[in-house]
C-alpha positions in Angstrom: -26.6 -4.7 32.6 -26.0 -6.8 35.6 -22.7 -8.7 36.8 -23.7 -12.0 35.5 -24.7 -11.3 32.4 -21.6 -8.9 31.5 -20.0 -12.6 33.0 -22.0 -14.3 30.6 -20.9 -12.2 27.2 -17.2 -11.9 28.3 -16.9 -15.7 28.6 -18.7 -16.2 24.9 -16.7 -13.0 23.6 -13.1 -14.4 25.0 -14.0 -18.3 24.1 -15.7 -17.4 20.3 -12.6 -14.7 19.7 -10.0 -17.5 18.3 -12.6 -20.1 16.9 -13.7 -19.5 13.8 -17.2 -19.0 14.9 -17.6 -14.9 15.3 -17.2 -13.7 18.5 -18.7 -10.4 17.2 -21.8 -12.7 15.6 -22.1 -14.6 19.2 -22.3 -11.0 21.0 -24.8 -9.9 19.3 -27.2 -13.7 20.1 -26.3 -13.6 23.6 -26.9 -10.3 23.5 -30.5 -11.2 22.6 -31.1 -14.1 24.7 -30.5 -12.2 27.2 -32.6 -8.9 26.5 -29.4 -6.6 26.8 -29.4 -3.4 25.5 -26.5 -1.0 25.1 -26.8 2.7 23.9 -22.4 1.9 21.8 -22.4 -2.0 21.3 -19.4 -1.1 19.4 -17.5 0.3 22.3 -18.5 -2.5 24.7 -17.5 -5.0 22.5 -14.1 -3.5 22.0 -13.5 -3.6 25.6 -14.0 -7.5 25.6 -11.7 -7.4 22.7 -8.9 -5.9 24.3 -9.5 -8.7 27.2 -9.0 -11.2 24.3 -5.9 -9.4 22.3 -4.4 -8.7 26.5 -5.0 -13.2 26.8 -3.0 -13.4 23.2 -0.3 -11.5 24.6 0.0 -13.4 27.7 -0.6 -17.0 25.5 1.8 -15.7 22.5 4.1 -14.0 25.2 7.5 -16.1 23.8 6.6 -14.9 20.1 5.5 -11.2 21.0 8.6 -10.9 23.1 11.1 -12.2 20.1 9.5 -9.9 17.5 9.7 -7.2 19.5 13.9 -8.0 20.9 14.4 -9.0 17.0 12.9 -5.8 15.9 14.9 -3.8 18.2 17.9 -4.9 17.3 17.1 -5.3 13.6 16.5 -1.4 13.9 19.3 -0.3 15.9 21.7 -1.7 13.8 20.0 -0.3 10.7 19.3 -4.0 9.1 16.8 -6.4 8.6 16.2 -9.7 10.1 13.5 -11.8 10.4 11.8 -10.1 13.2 11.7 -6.8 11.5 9.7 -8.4 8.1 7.6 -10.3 10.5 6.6 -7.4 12.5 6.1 -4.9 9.1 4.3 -8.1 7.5 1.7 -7.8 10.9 1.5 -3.6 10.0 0.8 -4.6 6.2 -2.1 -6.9 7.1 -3.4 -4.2 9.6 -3.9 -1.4 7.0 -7.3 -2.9 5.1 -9.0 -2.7 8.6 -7.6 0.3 9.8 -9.1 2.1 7.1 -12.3 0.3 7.5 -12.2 1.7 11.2 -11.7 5.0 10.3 -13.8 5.3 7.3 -17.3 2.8 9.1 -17.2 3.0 12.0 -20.8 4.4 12.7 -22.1 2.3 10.3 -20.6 -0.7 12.0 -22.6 0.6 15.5 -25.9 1.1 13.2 -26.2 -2.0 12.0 -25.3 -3.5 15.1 -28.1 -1.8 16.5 -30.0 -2.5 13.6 -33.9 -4.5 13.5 -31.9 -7.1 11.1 -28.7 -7.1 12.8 -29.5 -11.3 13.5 -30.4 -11.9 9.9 -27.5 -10.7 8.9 -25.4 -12.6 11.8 -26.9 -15.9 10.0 -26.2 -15.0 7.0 -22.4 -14.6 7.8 -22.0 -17.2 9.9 -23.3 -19.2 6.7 -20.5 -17.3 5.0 -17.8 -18.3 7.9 -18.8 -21.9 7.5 -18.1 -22.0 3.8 -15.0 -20.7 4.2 -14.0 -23.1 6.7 -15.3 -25.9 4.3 -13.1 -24.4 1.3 -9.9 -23.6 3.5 -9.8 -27.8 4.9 -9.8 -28.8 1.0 -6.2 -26.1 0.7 -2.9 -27.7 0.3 0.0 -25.8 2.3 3.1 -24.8 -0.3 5.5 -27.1 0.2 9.3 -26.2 1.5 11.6 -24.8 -0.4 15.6 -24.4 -0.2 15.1 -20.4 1.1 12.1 -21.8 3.8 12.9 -25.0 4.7 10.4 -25.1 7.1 7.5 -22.3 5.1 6.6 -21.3 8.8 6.6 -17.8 7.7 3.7 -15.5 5.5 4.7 -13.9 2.4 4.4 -9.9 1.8 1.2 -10.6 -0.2 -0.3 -13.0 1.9 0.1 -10.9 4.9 -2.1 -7.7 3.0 -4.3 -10.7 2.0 -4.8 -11.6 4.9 -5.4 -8.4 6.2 -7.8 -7.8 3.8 -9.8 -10.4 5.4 -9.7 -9.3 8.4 -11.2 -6.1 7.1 -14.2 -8.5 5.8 -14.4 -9.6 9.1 -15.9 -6.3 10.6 -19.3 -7.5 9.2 -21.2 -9.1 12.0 -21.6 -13.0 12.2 -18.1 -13.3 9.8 -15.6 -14.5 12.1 -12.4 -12.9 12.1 -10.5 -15.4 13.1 -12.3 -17.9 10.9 -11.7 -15.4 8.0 -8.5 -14.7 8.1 -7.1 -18.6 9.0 -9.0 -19.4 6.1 -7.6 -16.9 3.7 -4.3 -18.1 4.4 -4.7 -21.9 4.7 -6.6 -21.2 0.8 -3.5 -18.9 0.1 -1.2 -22.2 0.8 0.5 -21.1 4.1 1.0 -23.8 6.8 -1.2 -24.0 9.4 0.8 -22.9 12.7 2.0 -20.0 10.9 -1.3 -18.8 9.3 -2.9 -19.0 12.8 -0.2 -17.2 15.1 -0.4 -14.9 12.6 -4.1 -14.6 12.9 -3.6 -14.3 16.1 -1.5 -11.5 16.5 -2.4 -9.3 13.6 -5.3 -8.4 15.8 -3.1 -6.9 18.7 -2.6 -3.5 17.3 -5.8 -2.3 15.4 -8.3 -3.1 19.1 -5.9 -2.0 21.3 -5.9 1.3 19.0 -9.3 1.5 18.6 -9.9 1.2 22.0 -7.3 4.5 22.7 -9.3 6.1 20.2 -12.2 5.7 22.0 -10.5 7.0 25.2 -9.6 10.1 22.9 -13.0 10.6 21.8 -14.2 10.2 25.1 -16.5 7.5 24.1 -16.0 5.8 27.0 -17.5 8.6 29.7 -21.0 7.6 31.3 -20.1 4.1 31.1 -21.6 3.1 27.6 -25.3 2.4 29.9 -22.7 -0.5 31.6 -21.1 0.4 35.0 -17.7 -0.1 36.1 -17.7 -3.3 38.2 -20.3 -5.2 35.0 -17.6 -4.2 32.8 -14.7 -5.7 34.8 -16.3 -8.6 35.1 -17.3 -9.0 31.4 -13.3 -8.3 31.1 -12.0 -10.9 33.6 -14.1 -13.6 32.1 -13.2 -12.8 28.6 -9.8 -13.1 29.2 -9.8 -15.3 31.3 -11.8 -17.3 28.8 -9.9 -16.6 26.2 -6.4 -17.7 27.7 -7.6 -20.8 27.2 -9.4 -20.7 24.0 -6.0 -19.3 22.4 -4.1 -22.2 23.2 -7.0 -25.0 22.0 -7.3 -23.2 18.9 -3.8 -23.5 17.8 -4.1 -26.9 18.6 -6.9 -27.6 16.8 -5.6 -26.0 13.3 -2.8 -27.4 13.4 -5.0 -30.7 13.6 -7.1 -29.5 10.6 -10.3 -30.2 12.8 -11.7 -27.2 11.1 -14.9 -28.4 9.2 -16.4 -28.9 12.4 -16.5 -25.6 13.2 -18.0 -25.2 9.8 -20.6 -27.3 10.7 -21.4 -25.3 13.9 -21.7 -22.4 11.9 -23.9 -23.4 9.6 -25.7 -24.7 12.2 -26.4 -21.6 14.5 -26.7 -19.9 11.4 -29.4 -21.4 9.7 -31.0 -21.4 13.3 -30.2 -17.2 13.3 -32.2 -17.0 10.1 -35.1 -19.1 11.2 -35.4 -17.3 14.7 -35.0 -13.8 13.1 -38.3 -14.7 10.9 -40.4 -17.0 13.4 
């Protein structure tokens, strides 16, 4: 792989990661178009997805920081607050794809390296654009006298949630996409369902990718060498820095069917070019 085309998949992996639109799904195109070939797509990709969790950190840095002072102090004094429900609601909603880690991994890699891997891609970015569709029509709960302002996600939603972010490991289904959706449909308001999107993702890649250390996966260089992979890194989060903060933006501004329509768009042209 040379510099400018790890360049090339970093920027669509750290600009794709928080639109609804599959980064994993717009890896494996570019991947494609550009005739790359990688002996662990998996692991690659979940370098460029610790660029992308390391830009939500640095984009989410006033809310990570607050979790993490209310949490301490929520635990040293032996109580809860809101922090500490917050941060177990985000270890709830990481369980479902934890266990998918563990338990499919290698299947996940096959069928990324699979003959059909772009059929299915269009197929789930088909999927991704009718969740979209159904999540605009939701109505948010309204306020009550315990949440005045419902900025928060219920115990439920949170595994709910989670559990679409498990979904999510398929190929061409956007995580993002998936799990925004499952919450907007679950009646959450939209800031809170997407920072919480956002940040549910920290944990699971950042501990995948020390698992992979552990394994040792990352020795040889995964058929990429070290200065292709940097730059793939830089430019995904560098990328996605920016894509962080527009996609807040643009759910809180319900601008989501067009990103359905993309979706349906490059995956109808997925199907097409994977029979043609």
């Amino acid at each position: 792989m040379s510099i400018l085309e790890a360049i090339i998949l970093g920027a669509v992996q750290g600009l794709a990661e928080f639109l609804p639109v599959s980064s994993s799904g717009h890896l494996q195109i570019a991947k494609e178009a550009l005739g790359v070939t990688l002996t662990d797509n998996l692991t690659f990709d979940i370098m460029l997805h610790v660029a992308t969790v390391l830009a939500t950190i640095v984009v989410l840095w006033r809310e990570v920081g607050g979790i993490f002072r209310g949490l301490g102090t929520g635990l040293f004094h032996g109580r809860r607050n809101a922090e500490t429900d917050y941060a177990f609601k985000l270890l709830l909603s990481m369980v479902p794809v934890a266990v998918v880690g563990l338990l499919l991994r290698d299947q996940l890699n096959a069928m990324l390296a699979s003959p059909a891997i772009l059929l299915i891609v269009g197929l789930m970015l088909l999927l991704t654009a009718g969740l979209l569709v159904f999540a605009g029509r939701a109505k948010e709960r309204p306020a009550t006298s315990t949440t005045p302002s419902a900025e928060t996600v219920s115990w439920r939603d949170a595994f709910v949630i989670g559990i679409g972010q498990a979904a999510a490991a398929m190929p061409g289904l956007s995580r993002s996409g998936t799990t925004i959706a499952t919450g907007l449909i679950l009646g959450n308001r939209k800031a809170a369902v997407a920072q919480f999107s956002f940040l549910m993702v920290i944990v699971p890649i950042l501990g995948e990718a020390l698992l992979d250390v552990l394994r040792g996966d990352f020795s040889g260089g995964m058929g990429v060498g070290a200065v292709p992979l940097a730059a793939g890194f830089a430019a995904a989060f560098a990328v996605g820095c920016a894509a962080c903060k527009f996609m807040i933006e643009m759910v809180k501004r319900s601008k989501l069917v067009w990103f359905a329509v993309y979706c349906a768009v490059v995956g109808a042209a997925t199907i097409v070019y994977y029979f043609v």
